[in-house]
C-alpha positions as CSV (number, residue, x, y, z in Angstrom):
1,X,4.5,10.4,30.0
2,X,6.5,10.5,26.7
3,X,4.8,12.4,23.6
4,X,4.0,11.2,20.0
5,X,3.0,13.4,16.8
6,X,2.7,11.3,13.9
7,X,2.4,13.9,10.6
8,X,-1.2,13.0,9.2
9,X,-0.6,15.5,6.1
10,X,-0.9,13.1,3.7
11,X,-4.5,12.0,4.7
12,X,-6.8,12.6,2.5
13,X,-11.0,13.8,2.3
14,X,-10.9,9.9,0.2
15,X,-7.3,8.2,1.8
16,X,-5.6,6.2,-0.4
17,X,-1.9,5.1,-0.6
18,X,-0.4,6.5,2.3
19,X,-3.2,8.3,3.6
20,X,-4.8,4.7,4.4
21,X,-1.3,3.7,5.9
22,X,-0.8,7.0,8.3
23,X,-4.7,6.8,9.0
24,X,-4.5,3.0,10.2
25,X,-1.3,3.8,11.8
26,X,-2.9,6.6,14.0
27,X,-6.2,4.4,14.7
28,X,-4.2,1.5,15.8
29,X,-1.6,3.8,18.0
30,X,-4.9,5.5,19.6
31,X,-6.3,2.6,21.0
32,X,-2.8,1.5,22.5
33,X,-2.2,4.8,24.3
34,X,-3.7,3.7,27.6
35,X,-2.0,0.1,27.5
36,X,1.3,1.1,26.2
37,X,1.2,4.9,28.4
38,X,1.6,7.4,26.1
39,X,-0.1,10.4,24.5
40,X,-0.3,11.0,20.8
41,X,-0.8,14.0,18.9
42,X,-1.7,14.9,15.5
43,X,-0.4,17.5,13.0
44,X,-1.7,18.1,9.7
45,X,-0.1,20.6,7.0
46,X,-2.5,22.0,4.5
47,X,-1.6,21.9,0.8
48,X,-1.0,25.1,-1.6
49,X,-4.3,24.9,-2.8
50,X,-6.3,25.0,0.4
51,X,-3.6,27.3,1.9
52,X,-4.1,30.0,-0.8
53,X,-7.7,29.4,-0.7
54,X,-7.4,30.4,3.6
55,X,-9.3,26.9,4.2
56,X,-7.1,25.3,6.8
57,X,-10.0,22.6,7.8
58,X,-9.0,18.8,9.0
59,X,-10.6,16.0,6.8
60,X,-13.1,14.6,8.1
61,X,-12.1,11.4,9.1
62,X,-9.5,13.5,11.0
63,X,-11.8,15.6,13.3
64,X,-12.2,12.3,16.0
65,X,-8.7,13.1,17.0
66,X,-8.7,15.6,19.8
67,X,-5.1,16.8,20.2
68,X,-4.3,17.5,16.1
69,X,-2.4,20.4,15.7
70,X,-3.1,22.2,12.1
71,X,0.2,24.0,10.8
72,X,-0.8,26.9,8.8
73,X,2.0,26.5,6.2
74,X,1.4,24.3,3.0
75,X,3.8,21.4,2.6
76,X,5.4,22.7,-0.1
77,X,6.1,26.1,1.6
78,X,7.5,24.4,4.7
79,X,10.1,22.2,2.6
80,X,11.5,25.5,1.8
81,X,12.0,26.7,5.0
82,X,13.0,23.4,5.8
83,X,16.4,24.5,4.1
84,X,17.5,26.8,6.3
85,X,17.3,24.6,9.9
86,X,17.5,27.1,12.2
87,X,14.5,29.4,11.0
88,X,13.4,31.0,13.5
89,X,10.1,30.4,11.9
90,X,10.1,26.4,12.0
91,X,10.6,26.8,15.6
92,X,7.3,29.0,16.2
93,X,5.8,26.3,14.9
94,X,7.0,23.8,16.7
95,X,5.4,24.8,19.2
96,X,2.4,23.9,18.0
97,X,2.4,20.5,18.4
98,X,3.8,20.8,22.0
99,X,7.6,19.9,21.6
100,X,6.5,16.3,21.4
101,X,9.7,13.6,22.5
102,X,9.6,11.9,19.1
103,X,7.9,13.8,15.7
104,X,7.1,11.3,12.7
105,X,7.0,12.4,9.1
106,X,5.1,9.7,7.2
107,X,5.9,10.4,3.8
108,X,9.7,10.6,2.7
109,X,10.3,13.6,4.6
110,X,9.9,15.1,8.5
111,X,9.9,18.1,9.4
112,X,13.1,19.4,11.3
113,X,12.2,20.1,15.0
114,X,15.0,21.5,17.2
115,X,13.7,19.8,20.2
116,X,12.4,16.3,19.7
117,X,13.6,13.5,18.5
118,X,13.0,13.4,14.3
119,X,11.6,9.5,12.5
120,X,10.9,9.8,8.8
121,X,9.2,6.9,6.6
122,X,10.3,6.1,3.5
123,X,8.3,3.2,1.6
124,X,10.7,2.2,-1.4
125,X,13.6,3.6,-3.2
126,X,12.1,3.2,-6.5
127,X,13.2,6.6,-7.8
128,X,16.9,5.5,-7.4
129,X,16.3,1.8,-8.1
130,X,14.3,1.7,-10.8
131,X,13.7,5.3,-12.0
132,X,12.2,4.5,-15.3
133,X,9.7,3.2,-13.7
134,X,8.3,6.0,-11.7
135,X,7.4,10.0,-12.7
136,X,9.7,12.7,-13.1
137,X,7.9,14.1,-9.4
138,X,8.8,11.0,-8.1
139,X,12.6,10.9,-9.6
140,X,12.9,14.1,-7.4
141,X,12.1,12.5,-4.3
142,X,16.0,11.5,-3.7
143,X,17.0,15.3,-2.9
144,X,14.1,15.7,-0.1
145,X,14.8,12.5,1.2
146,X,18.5,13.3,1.6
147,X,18.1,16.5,2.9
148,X,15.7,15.2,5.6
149,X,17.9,12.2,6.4
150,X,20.6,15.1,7.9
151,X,18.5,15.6,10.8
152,X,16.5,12.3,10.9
153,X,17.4,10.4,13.9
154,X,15.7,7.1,12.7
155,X,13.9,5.6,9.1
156,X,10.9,3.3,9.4
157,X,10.1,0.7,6.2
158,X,7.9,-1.5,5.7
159,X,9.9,-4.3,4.8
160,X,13.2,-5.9,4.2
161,X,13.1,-5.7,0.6
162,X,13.0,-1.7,1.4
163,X,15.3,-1.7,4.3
164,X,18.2,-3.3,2.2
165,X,17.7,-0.5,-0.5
166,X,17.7,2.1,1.7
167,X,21.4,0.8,3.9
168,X,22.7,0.0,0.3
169,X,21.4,3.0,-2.1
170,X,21.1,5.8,0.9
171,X,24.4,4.5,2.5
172,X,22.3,4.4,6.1
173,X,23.4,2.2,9.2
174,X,21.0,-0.9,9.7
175,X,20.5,0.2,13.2
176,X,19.3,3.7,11.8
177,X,16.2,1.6,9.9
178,X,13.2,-0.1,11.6
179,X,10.8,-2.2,9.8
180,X,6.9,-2.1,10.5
181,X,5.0,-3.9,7.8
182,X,1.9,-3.0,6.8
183,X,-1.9,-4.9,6.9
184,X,-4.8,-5.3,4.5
185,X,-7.5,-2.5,4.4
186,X,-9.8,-5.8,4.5
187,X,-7.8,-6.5,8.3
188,X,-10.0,-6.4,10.9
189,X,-8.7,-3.5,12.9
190,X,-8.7,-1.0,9.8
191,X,-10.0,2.1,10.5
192,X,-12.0,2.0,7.2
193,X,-12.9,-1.4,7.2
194,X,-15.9,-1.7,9.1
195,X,-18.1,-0.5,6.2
196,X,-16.0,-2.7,4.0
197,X,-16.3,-5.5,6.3
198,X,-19.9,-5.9,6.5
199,X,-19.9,-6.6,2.6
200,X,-17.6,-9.9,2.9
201,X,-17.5,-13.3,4.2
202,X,-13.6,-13.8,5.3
203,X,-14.8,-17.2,5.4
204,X,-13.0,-20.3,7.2
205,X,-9.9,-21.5,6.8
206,X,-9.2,-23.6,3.6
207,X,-12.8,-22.7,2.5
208,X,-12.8,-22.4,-1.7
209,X,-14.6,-18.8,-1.0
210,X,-15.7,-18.7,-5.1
211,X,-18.2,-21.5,-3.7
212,X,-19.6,-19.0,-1.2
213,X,-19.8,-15.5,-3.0
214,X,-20.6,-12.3,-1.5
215,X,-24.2,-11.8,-1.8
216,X,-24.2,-8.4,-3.0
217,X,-27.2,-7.8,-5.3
218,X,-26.6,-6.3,-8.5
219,X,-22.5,-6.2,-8.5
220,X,-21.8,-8.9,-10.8
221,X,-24.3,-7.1,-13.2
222,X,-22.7,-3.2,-12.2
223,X,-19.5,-4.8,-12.9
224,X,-20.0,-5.9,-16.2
225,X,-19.2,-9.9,-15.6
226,X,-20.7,-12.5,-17.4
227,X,-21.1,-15.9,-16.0
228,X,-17.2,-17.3,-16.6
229,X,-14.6,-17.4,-14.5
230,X,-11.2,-14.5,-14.2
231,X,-8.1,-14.0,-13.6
232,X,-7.5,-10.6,-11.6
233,X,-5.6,-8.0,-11.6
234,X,-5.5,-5.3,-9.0
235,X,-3.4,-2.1,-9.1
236,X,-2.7,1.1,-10.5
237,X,-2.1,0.8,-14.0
238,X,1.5,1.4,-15.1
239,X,4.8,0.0,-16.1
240,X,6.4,-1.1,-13.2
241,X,3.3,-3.4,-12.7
242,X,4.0,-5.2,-15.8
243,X,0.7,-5.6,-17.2
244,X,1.6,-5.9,-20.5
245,X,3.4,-9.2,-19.7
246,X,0.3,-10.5,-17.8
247,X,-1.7,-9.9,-21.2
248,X,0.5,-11.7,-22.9
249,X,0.2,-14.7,-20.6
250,X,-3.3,-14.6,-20.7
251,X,-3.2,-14.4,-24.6
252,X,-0.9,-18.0,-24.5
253,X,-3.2,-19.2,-21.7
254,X,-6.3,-18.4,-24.3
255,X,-4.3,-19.8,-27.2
256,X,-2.9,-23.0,-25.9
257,X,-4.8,-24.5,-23.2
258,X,-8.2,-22.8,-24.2
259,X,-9.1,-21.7,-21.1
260,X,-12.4,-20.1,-20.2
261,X,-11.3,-17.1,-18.5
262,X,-11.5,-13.6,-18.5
263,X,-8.8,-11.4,-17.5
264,X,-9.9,-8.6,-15.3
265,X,-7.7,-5.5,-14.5
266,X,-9.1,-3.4,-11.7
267,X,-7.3,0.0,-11.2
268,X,-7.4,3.7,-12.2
269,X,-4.8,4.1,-15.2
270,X,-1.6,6.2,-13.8
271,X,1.9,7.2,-15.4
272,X,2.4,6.1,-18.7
273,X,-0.5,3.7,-19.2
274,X,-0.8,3.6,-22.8
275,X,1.6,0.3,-23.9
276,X,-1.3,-1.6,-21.3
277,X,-4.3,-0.4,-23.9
278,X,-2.4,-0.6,-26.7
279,X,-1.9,-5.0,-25.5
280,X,-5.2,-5.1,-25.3
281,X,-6.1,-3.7,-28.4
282,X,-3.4,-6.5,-30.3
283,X,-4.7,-9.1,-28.4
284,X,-6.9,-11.9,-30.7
285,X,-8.4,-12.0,-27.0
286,X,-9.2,-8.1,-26.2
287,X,-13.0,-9.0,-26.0
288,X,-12.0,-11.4,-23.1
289,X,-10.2,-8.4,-21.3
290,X,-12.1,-6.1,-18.8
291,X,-10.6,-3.2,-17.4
292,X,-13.0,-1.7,-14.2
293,X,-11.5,1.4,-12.8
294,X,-12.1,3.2,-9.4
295,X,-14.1,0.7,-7.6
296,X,-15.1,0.9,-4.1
297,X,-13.6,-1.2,-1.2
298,X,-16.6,-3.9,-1.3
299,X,-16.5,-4.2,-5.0
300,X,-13.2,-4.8,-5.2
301,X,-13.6,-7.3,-2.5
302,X,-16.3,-9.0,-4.4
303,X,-13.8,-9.1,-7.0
304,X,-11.3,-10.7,-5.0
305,X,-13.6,-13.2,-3.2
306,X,-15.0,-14.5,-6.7
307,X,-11.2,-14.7,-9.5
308,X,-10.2,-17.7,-10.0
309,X,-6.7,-16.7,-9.7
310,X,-4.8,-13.4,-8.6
311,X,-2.2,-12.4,-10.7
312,X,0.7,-9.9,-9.3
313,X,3.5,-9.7,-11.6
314,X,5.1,-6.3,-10.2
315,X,8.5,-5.5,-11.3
316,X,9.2,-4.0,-8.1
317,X,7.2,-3.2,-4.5
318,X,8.0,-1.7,-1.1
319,X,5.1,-4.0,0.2
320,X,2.8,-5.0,-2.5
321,X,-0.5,-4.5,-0.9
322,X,-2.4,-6.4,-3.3
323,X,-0.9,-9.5,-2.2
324,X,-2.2,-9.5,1.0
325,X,-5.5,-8.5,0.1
326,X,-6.2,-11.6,-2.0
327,X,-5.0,-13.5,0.6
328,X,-7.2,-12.3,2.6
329,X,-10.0,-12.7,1.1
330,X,-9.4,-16.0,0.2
331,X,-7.7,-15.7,-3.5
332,X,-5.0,-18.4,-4.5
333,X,-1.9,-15.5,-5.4
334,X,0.5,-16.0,-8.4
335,X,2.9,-13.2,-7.9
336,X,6.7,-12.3,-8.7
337,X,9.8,-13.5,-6.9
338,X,11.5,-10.2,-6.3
339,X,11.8,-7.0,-4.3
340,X,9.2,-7.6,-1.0
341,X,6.7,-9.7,-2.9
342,X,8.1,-12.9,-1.3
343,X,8.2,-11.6,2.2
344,X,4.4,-10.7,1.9
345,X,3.3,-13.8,0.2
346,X,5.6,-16.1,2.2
347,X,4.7,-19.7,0.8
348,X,1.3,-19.3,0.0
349,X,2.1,-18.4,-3.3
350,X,3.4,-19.5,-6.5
351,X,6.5,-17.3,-7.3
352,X,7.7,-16.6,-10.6
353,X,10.3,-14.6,-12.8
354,X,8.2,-11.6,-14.1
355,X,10.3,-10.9,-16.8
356,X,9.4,-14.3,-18.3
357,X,5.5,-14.5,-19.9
358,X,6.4,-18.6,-20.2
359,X,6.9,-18.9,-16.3
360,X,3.9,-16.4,-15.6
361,X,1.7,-18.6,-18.0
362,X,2.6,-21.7,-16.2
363,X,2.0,-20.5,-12.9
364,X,-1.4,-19.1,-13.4
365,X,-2.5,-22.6,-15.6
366,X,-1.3,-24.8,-12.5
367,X,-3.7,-22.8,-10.4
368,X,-6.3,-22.4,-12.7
369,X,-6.1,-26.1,-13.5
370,X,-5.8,-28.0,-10.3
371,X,-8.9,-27.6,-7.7
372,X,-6.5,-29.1,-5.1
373,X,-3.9,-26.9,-5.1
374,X,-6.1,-24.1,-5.4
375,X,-7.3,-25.1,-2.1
376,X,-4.0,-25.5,-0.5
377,X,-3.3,-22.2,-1.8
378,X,-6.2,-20.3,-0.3
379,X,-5.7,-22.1,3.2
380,X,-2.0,-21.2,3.0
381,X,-3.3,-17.8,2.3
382,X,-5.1,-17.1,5.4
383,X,-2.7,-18.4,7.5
384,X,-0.3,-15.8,5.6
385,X,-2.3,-13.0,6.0
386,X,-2.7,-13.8,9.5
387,X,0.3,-12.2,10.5
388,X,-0.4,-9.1,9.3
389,X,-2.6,-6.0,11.3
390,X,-2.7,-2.6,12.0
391,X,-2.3,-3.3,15.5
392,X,1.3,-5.0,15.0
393,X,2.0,-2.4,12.7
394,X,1.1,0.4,15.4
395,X,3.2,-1.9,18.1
396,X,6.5,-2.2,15.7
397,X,6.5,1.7,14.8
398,X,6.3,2.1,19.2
399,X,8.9,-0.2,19.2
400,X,10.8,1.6,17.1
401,X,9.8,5.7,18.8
402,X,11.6,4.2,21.8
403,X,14.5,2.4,20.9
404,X,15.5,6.4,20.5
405,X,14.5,6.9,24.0
């Protein structure tokens, strides 16, 4: 029987990010072992902190796997070693994880076993494409990657957008790079999403789901929203998410059409978030602005279920998460027409330039003013989101272990 490890390092007490990608991935691969005939394996690095501190315990939602193996090196230690190959201390610990016949690094690097067959992920190339846009940790991301890619066998992405960066910008064969896209935490086969579940209605298909709120007492009020409609925003806050452009859509929306709305912007503030605050305080419209930060995976579902309109204007996305979401939930999606937006939103979307505030205006009065197309949109939506689960994800990523075998 052939042997998995998939590197859960990057999972989290609280996943987010890619810990909620490598968690659903290892959920969805555990219930296809029998089916598919295969055995998987864990192994988790601590970090520096926890390392120096001589606390080498799994996170919790961790401890249901039975064959994890816990390296007791801190990731930042081991990409050291990493530089020297043949270590005779990188193969000790190899060991560990029982020379398994494929080892996956899931976060832009993969550690360099002697005797099994190497895949690393990589999610975007936005360090190289767009550097501006990302932090100077990030910018350094380019020499790991390279270094890994001398002893990677294959590169999973999760989607084509990313795949044609990484053959043009990394100079990779095609061959070399498998595509597994991802799924909505609000899918029905994530790993988190039972809890989550039980708070929403996914409702039917073509159902307007702002008629048929989630009946969660108290969230409107704990949320801070008044009885008028939104447009919503959901995302980290930072440049390459080009908020300050959707503000200044809103503002025209506000100034021209008088619309009713709010504009809601749900996400904790990351690099270089000041420009988004700084729009909001020279907007004539600031009081009609809301920014919620952490919220929890109902909340933001409630928030979802009840906008008007979701508005995605990223510069650039290796999948674009959000998208999906909405669309699952049953939220008519204006979003941009470049990178992997279009591939996730397919055509249940309205796609627009988002470097142009005119277009993004437009786009977001068409929904917000015409109930039928709304409609459309949100049946569209479901069917879009569909396509997408963890168990498809899991099944493309086996797919791509044994085209190596």
């Amino acid at each position: 029987m052939v042997r998995f490890v998939v590197d859960a390092t990057p999972v989290l007490p609280k996943p987010s990010g890619v810990g909620l990608y490598v968690l659903n991935l290892l959920g969805a691969l555990r219930s296809l072992q029998v089916v598919e005939n295969f055995s998987l394996g864990v192994a988790y690095q601590p970090s520096s902190k926890n390392w120096l501190r001589g606390n080498l315990t799994l996170p919790e939602v961790l401890e249901t796997y039975d064959d994890v193996a816990v390296l007791p090196l801190p990731v930042r230690l081991l990409n050291l070693l990493a530089q020297v190959p043949r270590n005779p201390i990188l193969g000790q610990l190899e060991h560990r994880f029982g020379q398994p016949d494929i080892y996956h690094g899931t976060n832009y690097a993969v550690y360099p076993c002697r005797h099994s067959l190497r895949v690393m992920t990589i999610y975007d190339l936005s360090f190289l494409r767009y550097p501006e846009y990302v932090t100077a940790v990030v910018r350094t991301y380019e020499q790991r990657v390279r270094q890994c890619l001398g002893w990677t066998d294959l590169v999973i992405t999760i989607s084509e957008s990313s795949k044609r960066d990484i053959v043009e910008l990394l100079g990779l064969p095609p061959e070399r790079v498998w595509v597994t896209p991802l799924a909505s935490r609000y899918a029905a086969d994530t790993v988190r999403g039972s809890y989550a579940l039980a708070a929403v209605d996914l409702g039917d298909s073509g159902t307007d789901i702002r008629s048929e709120s989630v009946p969660v007492s108290g969230m409107p009020q704990a949320l801070g929203f008044a009885n008028r409609p939104y447009i919503l925003f959901v995302s980290t806050l930072e440049p390459r998410k080009n908020v300050v452009r959707l503000i200044q859509a809103f503002d025209q929306l506000k100034t021209n059409r008088q619309i009713d709305h709010q504009l809601v912007l749900v996400g904790q503030k990351g690099w270089q978030f000041e420009p988004i605050f700084e729009a909001i305080a020279a907007s004539p419209w600031q009081h009609h602005i809301r920014h919620l930060d952490y919220l929890s995976d109902a909340e933001v579902a409630y928030c979802y279920q009840n906008a008007d309109v979701f508005a995605y204007p990223s510069l650039y996305e290796g999948f674009g998460l959000p998208v999906l979401e909405a669309m699952t939930l049953g939220c008519p999606v204006v979003t941009a027409n470049t990178s992997s937006l279009p591939e996730v939103a397919g055509n249940a979307a309205l796609l627009v330039d988002p470097t142009s505030v005119e277009d993004l205006a437009e786009a977001l009065g068409r929904v917000i003013g015409d109930r039928s197309l709304r409609r459309a949109m949100i049946a569209k939506g479901y069917q879009q989101a569909a396509q997408f689960s963890w168990t498809r994800t899991a099944k493309l990523t086996l797919a791509a272990y044994r085209s190596l075998l």
